[in-house]
C-alpha positions in Angstrom: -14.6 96.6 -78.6 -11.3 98.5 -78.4 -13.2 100.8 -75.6 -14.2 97.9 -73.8 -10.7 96.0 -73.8 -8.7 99.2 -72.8 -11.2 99.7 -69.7 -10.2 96.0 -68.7 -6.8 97.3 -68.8 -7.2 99.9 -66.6 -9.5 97.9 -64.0 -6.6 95.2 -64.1 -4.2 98.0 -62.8 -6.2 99.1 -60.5 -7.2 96.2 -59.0 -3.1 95.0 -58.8 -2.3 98.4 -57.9 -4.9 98.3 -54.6 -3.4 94.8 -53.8 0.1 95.5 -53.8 -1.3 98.6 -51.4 -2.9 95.6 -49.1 0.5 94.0 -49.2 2.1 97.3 -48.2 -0.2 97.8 -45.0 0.3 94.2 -43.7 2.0 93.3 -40.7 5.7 91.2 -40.3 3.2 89.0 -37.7 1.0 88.8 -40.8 3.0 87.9 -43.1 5.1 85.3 -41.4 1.6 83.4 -40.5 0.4 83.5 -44.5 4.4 82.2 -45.2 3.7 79.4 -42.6 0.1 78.2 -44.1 2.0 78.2 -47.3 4.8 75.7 -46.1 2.0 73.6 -44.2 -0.4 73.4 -47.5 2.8 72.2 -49.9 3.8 69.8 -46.6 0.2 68.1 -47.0 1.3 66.1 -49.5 4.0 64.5 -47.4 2.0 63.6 -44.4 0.1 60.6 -45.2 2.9 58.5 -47.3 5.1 59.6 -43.7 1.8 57.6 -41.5 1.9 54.7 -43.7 5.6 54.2 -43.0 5.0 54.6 -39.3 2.4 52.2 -39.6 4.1 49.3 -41.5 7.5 50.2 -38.8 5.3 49.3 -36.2 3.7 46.2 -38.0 6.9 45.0 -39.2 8.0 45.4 -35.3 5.3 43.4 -34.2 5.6 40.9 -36.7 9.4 40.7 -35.0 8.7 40.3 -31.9 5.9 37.4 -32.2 8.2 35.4 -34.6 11.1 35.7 -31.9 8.9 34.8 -28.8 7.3 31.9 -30.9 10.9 30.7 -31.7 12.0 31.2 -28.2 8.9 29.4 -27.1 9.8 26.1 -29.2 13.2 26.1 -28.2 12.6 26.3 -24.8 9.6 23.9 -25.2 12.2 21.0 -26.8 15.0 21.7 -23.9 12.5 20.8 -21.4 10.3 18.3 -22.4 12.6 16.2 -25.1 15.8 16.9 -23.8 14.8 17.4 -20.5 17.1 19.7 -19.6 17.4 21.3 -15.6 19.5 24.5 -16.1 19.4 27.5 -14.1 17.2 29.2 -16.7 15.0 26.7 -17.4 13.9 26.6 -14.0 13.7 30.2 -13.0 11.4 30.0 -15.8 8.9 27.3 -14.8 9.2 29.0 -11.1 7.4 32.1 -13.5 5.5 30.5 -15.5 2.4 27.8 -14.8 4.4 24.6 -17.0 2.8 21.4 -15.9 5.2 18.5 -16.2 2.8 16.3 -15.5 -1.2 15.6 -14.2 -2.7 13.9 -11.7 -6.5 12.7 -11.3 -7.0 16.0 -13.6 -4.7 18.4 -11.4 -1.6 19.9 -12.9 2.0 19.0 -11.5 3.9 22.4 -11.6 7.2 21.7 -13.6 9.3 23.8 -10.3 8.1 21.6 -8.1 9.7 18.6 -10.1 12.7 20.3 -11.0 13.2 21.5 -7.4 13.0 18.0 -5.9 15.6 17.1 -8.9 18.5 19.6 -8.8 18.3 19.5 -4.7 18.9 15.6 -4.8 21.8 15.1 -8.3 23.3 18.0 -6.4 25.2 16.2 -3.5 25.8 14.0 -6.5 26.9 16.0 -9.2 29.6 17.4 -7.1 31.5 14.5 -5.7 34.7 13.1 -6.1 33.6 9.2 -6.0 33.8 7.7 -9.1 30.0 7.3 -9.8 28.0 7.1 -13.1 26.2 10.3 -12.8 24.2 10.1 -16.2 22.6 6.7 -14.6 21.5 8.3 -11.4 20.3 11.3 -13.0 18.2 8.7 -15.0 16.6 7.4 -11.0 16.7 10.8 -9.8 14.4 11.5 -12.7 11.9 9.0 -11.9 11.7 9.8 -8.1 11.5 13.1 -8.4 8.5 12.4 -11.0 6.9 10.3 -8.6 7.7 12.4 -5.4 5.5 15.5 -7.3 3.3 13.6 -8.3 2.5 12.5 -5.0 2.6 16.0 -3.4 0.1 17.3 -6.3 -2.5 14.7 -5.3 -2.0 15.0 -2.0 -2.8 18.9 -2.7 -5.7 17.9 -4.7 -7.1 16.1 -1.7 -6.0 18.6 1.0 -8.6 21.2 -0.9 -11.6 18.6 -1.5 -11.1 17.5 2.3 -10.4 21.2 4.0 -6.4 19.9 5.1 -4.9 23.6 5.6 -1.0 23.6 6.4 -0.1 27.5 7.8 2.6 29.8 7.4 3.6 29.2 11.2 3.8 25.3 10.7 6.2 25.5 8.0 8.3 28.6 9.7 8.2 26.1 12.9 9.6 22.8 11.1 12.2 25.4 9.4 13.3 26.3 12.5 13.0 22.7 13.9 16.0 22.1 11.0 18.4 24.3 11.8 19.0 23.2 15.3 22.1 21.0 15.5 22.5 19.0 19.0 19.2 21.0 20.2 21.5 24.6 19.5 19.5 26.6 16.5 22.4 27.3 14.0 22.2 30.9 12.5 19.9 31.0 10.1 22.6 32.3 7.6 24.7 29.2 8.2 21.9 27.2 7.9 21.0 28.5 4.4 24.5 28.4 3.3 24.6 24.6 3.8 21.6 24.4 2.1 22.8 25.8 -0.8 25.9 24.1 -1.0 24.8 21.0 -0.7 21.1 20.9 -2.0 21.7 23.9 -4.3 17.8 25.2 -2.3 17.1 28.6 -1.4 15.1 29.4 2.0 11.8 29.9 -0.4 12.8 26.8 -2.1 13.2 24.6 1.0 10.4 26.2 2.2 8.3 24.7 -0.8 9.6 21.1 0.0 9.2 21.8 4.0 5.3 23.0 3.0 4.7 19.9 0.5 5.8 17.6 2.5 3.2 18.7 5.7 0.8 18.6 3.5 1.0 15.2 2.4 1.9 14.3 6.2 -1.6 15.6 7.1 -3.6 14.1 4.3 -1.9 10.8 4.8 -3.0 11.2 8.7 -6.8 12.3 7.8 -7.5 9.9 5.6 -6.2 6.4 6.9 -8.6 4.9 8.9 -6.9 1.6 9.4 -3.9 3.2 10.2 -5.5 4.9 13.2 -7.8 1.7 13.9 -4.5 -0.3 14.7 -2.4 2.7 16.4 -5.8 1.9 18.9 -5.3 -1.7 18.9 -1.9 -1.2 20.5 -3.1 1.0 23.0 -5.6 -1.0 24.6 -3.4 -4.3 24.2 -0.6 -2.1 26.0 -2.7 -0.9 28.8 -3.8 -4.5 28.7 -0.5 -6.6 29.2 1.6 -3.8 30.9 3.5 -2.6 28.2 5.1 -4.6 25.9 5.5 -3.6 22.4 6.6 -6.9 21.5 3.2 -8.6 22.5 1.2 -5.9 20.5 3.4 -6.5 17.5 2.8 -10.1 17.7 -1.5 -9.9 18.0 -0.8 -7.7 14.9 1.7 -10.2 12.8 2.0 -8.6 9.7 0.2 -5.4 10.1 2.8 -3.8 12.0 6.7 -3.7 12.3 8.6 -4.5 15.2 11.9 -3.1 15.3 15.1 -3.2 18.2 18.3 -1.1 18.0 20.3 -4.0 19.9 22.5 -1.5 21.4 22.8 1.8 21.9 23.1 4.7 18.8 23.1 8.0 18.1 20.0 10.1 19.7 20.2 12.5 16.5 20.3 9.5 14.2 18.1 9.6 11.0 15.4 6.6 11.9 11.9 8.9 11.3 12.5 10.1 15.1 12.3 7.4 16.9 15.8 8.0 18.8 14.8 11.6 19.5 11.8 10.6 20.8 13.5 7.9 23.0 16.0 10.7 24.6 13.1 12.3 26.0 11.6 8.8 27.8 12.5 7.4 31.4 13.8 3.8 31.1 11.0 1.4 30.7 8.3 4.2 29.5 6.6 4.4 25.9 5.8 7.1 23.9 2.1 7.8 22.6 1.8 7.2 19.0 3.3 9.5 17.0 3.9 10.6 13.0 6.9 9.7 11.6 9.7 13.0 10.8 9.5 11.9 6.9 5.2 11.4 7.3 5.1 7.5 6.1 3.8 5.9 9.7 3.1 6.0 13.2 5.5 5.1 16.0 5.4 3.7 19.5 9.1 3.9 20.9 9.6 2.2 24.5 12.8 3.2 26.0 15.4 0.4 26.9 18.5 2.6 28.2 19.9 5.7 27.6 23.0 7.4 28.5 22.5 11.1 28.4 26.3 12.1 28.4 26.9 10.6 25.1 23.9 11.6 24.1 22.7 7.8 22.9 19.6 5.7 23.1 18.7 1.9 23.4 14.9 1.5 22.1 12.0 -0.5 20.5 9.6 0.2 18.4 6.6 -0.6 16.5 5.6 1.0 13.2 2.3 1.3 12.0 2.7 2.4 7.8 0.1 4.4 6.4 -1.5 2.7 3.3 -3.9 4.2 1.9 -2.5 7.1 0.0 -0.2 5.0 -1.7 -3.5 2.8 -2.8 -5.2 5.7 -3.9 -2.1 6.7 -5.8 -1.4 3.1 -7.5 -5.5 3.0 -8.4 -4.7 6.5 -10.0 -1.9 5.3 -12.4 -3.6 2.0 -13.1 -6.8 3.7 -14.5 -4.9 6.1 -16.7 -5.2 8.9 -14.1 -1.3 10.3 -14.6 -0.6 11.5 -17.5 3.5 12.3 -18.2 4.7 15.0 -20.2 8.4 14.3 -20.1 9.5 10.3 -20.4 11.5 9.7 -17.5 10.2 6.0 -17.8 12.1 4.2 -20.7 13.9 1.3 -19.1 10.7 0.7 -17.2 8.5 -0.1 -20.2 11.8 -1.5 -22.0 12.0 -4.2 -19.1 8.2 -4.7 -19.2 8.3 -5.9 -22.8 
């Protein structure tokens, strides 16, 4: 036994003894590379608690961020649609995003579109010295803004189902048509500054209302009949009697509206363009029918005098309304077909009880 344990001895010295000569013949290279396992192995330990943080930072993050946008969300939700509120930010954001305020015959109307037709009309309002109640008209403005996108929603609705297409070129066309002043086509910077002055619109903006409102013009035009059945009544009962507007407003008592200046007025005054359209007659000549500037009728205009250095116009005139969008719209809001997401309509229900 005592042979056997000093023989263990020895091989245990031999065997550290030929190690320690391993150690001898390694390389710096080596022996930096077995120093870096080393630290790697004891880092091990380390590595997965360090994930699980990361993880639970990014979580946590997350967690953040979906709280904040659902807070921003609400908040932005009540200043809308409770408080009803029309400030700059507000609207940029319903110009990004797809808010209805309100839908017609199953069609959404986009929340810009109302706010738009809003800010452009309290505007002129807003800013004027006049002692007015402001908080009262902002109430009206409310509802005819309401109404006036409603309006151009379904008459979207109807320009898809019946294949009405308004282009790029008509809208650039009336834009252009605006920004002449005595038949001299202001720049168009001018013309955008007065627009923003006084209607607080940009050129897309405007370019919305100018496209909305052709629309509607053209649906209004394709789809009454009776409008067009008595624009040919007074036709033939003009060719028929030699012109007189006044007989063909009489046969059609009550269908039509006969209208004199009684003197002479301004060519560029605001009348649909009927005292345009008169400039451009001889004395004694009638137009052919035509749509009204704001889209509501036809017109026949017979020229009584004119005096082309003052640049005014004596005329008549008959006008023919269009009806039946406005039917369509009031069957629509009878059967329950507008639904209203913001209540603009308080007085009106208060007044009905």
């Amino acid at each position: 036994m005592k042979k056997i344990g000093i023989l263990k001895k020895k091989a245990n010295k031999e065997k550290a003894l030929a190690e320690t000569k391993v150690e001898e013949r390694k390389t710096e290279r080596e022996k930096v590379e077995e120093r870096r396992k080393e630290v790697l192995n004891r880092g091990k330990k380390f590595k997965y608690p360090l994930q699980y943080s990361k993880h639970k930072l990014v979580f946590n993050t997350i967690i953040v961020a979906i709280v904040a946008i659902v807070l921003v969300s609400v908040m932005g939700w009540f200043a809308l649609y409770k408080m009803q509120s029309s400030v700059d930010v507000l609207y940029r954001i319903t110009r990004i995003l797809p808010l209805s305020v309100a839908q017609v015959d199953g069609k959404d109307v986009r929340f810009s579109d109302y706010l738009m037709i809003f800010r452009s009309s309290i505007k002129t309002v807003s800013q004027s010295d006049v002692g007015v109640d402001v908080d009262a008209l902002s109430r009206e403005y409310k509802k005819i803004a309401l109404n006036d996108a409603e309006e151009y929603t379904y008459a979207l609705k109807l320009a898809e189902e019946l294949g009405v297409e308004v282009t790029d070129e008509q809208v650039e066309e009336l834009f252009s048509e605006h920004r002449k002043v005595d038949g001299v086509e202001r720049s168009e910077e001018s013309f955008l500054k007065v627009l923003q002055d006084n209607f607080g619109l940009s050129k897309d903006e405007y370019k919305r209302m100018l496209y909305l409102s052709l629309v509607k013009m053209e649906v209004e035009k394709k789809i009454d009949e009776a409008a067009k059945d008595l624009t040919a009544q007074i036709e033939k009962i003009l060719a028929e009697n030699g012109g007189s507007l006044g007989d063909a407003a009489r046969a059609l008592e009550g269908k039509v509206y006969y209208e004199e200046t009684g003197g002479m007025v301004d060519s560029r005054n605001v009348d649909g363009g009927r005292a345009s359209a008169a400039m451009k007659l001889k004395k004694g000549e009638i137009s052919k029918a035509f749509v009204s500037s704001n889209g509501d009728s036809y017109y026949f205009v017979k020229l009584i005098d004119k005096n082309e250095d003052t640049l005014q116009v004596n005329y008549a005139s008959i006008k023919i309304p269009f009806t039946e969008f406005a039917n369509k719209m009031e069957e629509i809001r009878e059967n329950g077909g507008i639904k209203e997401y913001i209540d603009v309509r308080e007085e009106e229900l208060e007044q009905e009880q």
